[in-house]
N, C-alpha and C positions, 0 to 999 in steps of 0.2 A: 609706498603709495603717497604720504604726505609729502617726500618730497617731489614728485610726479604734479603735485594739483598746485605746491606750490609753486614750483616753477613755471606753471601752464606748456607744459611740454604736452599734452592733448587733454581732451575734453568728454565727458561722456554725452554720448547723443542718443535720441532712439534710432533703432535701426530704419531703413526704408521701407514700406510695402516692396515687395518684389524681390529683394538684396539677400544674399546671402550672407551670414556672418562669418567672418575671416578666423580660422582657425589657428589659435597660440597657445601657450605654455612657457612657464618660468622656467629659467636654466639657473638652476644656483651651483654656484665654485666657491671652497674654501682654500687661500691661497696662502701658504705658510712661505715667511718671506727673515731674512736678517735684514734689521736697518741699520743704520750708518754706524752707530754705537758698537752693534754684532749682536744684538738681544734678538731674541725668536720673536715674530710678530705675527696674526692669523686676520687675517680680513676676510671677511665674508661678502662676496658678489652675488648679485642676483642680476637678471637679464628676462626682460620677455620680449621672446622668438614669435614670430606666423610663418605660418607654412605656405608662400609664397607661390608653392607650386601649385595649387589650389583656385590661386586667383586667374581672372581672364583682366588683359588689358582694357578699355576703355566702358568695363563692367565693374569693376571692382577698384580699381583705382584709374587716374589719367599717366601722371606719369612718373617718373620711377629717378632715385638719385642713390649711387653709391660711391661713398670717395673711395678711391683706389690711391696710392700714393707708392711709386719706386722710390725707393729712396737714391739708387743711380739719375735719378730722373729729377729727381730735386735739387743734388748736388750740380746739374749741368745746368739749372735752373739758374741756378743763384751763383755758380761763376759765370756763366754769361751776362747777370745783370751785373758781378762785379767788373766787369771785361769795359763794360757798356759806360759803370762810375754812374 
């Protein structure tokens, strides 16, 4: 959370007359990983989800971004600007 308010990644407001509040919950993952050296390493992840299915469009929020990314799709991306120079 402190790094949340310190990056101003959002802001708390009160809610609207009328609005319903958007329903969420934290998703934590603990991710045991080897790094470069081969030593065991444990990170721990948190995440908070909303249940999007919940929301009505131009009620609840305007409008909506999710990056999707092929990576087939990025590769033809970027040989055709090298094609291009």
């Amino acid at each position: 959370m402190d790094s949340i308010r310190k990056n101003k990644t959002w802001r708390l407001t009160e809610r609207p007359v009328g609005r319903r509040v958007s329903e969420g919950k934290w998703m934590f993952k603990v991710k045991d990983e080897l790094d470069k050296v081969g030593n065991n390493t444990t990170r721990h992840k948190a995440r908070l989800c909303f249940l999007g299915k919940r929301q009505i469009k131009g009620l609840d929020f305007k409008e909506m971004f999710a990056l999707v990314a092929n990576f087939t799709t990025f590769r033809c991306i970027l040989a055709m600007t090298a094609a291009k120079g």
